[in-house]
C-alpha positions, 0 to 999 in steps of 0.5 A: 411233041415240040419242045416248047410243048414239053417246056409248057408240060413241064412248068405245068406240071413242076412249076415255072420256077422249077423249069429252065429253058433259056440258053444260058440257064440250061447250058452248064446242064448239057456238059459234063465237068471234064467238057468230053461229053456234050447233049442238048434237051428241051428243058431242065426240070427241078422238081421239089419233092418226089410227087413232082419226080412221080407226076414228071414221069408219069407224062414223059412214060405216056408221050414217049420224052425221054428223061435224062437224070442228073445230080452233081454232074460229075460223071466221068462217063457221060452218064449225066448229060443228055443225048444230042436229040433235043426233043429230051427232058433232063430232071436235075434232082438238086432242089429235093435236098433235105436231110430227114432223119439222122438217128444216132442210136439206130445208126442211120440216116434217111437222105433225099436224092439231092444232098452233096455227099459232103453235107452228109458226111457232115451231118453224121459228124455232128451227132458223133457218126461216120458216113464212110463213104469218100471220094475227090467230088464229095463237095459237089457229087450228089447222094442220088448220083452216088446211089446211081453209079454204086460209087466207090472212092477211098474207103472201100477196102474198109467199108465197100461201095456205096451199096453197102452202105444202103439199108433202103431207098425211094423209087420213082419208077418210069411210070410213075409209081413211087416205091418207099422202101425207106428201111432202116432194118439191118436184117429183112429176109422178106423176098427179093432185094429190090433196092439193089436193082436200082443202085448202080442202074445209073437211072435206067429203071427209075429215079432214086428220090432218097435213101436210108444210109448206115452210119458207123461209130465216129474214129477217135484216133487215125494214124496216116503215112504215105510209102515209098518203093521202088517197084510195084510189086514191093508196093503191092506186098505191103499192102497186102501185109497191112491188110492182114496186119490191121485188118479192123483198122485199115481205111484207106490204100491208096497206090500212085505211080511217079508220074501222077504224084508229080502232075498232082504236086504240079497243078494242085495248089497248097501241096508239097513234096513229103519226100526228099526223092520221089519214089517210083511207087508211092502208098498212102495207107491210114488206119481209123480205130475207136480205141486208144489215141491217134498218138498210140496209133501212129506208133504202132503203124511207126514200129510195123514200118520200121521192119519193113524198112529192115526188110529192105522192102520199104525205101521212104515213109513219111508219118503224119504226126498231126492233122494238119499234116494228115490233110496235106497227104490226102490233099495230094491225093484228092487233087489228082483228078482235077490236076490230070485234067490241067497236066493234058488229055487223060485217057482214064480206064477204070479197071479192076483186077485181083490185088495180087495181079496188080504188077502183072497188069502194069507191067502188061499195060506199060508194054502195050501203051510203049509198043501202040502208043508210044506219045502217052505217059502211063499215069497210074492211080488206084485203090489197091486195097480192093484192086481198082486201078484208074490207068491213064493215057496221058496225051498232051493236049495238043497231040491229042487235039491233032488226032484224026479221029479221037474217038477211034483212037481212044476205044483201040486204046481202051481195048487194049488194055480191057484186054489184059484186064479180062484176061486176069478175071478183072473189068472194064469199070470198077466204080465210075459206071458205064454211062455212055462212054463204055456201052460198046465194051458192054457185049464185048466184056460181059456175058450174053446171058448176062446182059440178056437178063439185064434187058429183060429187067430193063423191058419190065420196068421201062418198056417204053425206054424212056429212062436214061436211053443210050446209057449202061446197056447196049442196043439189043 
């Protein structure tokens, strides 16, 4: 089919307002936010409830379109961009964005697919709620995209991915049919699970149009610091004794090297140094409770780091004795991902190891990124309460734009380094996803079986391949 076919199906069947076909209007679409990944389509449809996802989807499964969803756009693996076909659709699920239901006593939320994260998280706040999940996009990340890629961020030591956030979901498979299984029971032993085939899928077996989120009781009191050491491995043993010390209270563990504290305090307006010298090793712990005070809090966090201090372990600690001082440590940390992409060309690996193997695999990367690619500062930034590191090859950008051939250079160094990481039972990608950027590590990092099953999934549900073609599994 033409794409001028495929725009009149489109506005047919969606409305005219709901379909972008001219240049411009299609162009902030085709290009994900870092500007890495680049595709063209037909058209860019909006559709306004889940009867217009299902109509879409129903025409594009029986012409053989293929359908590339996208919410926020804020992928970091090209998973919200189409491929450079053209002949394509994209559904941009922005415009079904309605908060349904925010239930207080039964601790949930049903949310439609195009709700920014943050607006959610608000929506709980207003009734006394939390909806833990947080990451640096939540002001433009949509719930549908999180959902897709089982996102994870900072609270996840705490309270898991995004998938354990979820008690249901609705579905519109790639023929149409719509599945509700808006649920909001916490307990349902009535055969398979089906909503977690969707979550993390990344919109290869169907579109998700809504869910139902769990909520938490709203923390009274919080207490923040951020730690200096002068070694990983003291970084990593703190850590893990905060975990054991405040086990029902810890929310946040954040580990950042050196060399990423200074790129964020670089770039990252409005932010400022806490320490005096910045240590190798910083941590960034914060604890949440629903008794007693931030006031009581923070002195019990106070008293536990001043025996680490005596133990000799702890070299600096900064304890943020109000909320504006809390907001000024999480700005440093929330601003990485932005700053990085001002500071040069970042080539960033999403790996995740056992938390105790945490200073092997530094120690291990830092060796092989001196050794093989002596131009790139090892920059390092991770949840190190669930092990995920996000390590990152910082090249200058001109280095990297005089490189011959980037993208040979970029999976020798990726491999190099997922190297290390499988061998300490870790993986290639612990919360971004696979999008297209990581398909050719999926046959070399998983198991046959594995992904075998993973196709016979995808052949039941999508035997036609029109959704999201090219993205999660490798060609079989």
């Amino acid at each position: 089919m033409e794409a001028n076919e495929i725009v009149a199906a489109m506005q047919s069947i969606a409305g005219a307002a709901s379909v972008a076909s001219a240049a411009n209007d299609m162009a902030p679409h085709f290009i994900d936010w870092r500007k890495r990944h680049t595709g063209v389509s037909a058209c860019v449809v909006f559709p306004r409830s889940t009867e217009d996802v299902s109509n879409v989807l129903a025409f594009c499964n029986e012409h053989r379109i293929k359908v590339f969803p996208q919410g926020g756009n804020t992928s970091t693996c090209g998973g919200s961009v189409p491929d450079e076909s053209g002949s394509s659709i994209v559904l941009n699920l922005a415009k079904i964005n309605r908060i349904v239901e925010v239930n207080a006593q039964d601790n949930s939320m049903t949310v439609q697919a195009g709700c920014i994260l943050a607006d959610i998280q608000a929506a709980a706040d207003q009734v006394d709620r939390l909806f833990p999940l947080s990451l640096g996009a939540e002001g433009s990340c949509q719930i549908g995209g999180n959902l897709a890629t089982n996102a994870g961020g900072t609270n996840v030591v705490r309270f898991g991915n995004t998938r354990d956030l979820v008690l249901g979901i609705e579905a519109v498979l790639p023929d149409g049919r719509i599945w509700n299984g808006l649920r909001t029971l916490r307990k349902n032993n009535s055969g398979y699970d089906l909503k977690h085939l969707f979550i993390g899928a990344e919109g290869t077996l169907g579109i998700i149009t809504a869910a139902t989120l769990k909520l938490f009781p709203k923390p009274r009191a919080r207490a923040t610091a951020i730690l200096g050491f002068a070694h990983v491995q003291d970084a990593v043993d703190e850590g893990i004794k905060l975990q054991m010390q405040f086990p029902g209270e810890l929310v946040g563990l954040e580990l950042i090297s050196k060399s990423e504290f200074d790129i964020s305090l670089r770039h990252a307006a409005q932010t400022r140094n806490p320490f005096e010298a910045t240590p190798e090793w910083i941590v960034l712990v914060e604890l949440a409770a629903s008794s007693a005070t931030s006031e009581a809090w923070t002195d019990r966090l106070t008293e536990y780091l001043r025996f680490a201090f005596e133990d000799g372990i702890l070299r600096d600690a900064v304890v943020a004795t109000s909320e504006q001082q809390r907001a000024d440590l999480w700005k440093i940390r929330h601003s990485i991902t932005e700053s990085n992409v001002r500071e040069g060309m970042g080539i960033t690996h999403d790996i995740a190891v056992p938390t105790y193997c945490i200073p092997a695999f530094i120690e291990q990367a830092g060796k092989a990124l001196q050794q093989h690619f002596p131009d790139a500062l090892p920059v390092v930034v991770g949840h190190m309460g669930d092990g995920n590191l996000h390590y990152i090859a910082m090249f200058s950008h001109t280095y990297w734009a005089a490189l011959p051939d980037r993208r040979k250079t970029q999976l020798e160094l990726s491999h190099l380094l997922y190297d290390i990481s499988a061998a300490m039972g870790g993986t290639f990608s612990a919360e971004h996803g696979i999008g297209s950027l990581h398909v050719p590590e999926m046959p070399i990092y998983k198991d046959p079986v594995e992904i075998a099953l993973m196709h016979s999934v995808k052949a039941l549900l999508d035997p036609r391949d029109t959704m999201n073609p090219g993205r999660v599994l490798p060609q079989s």
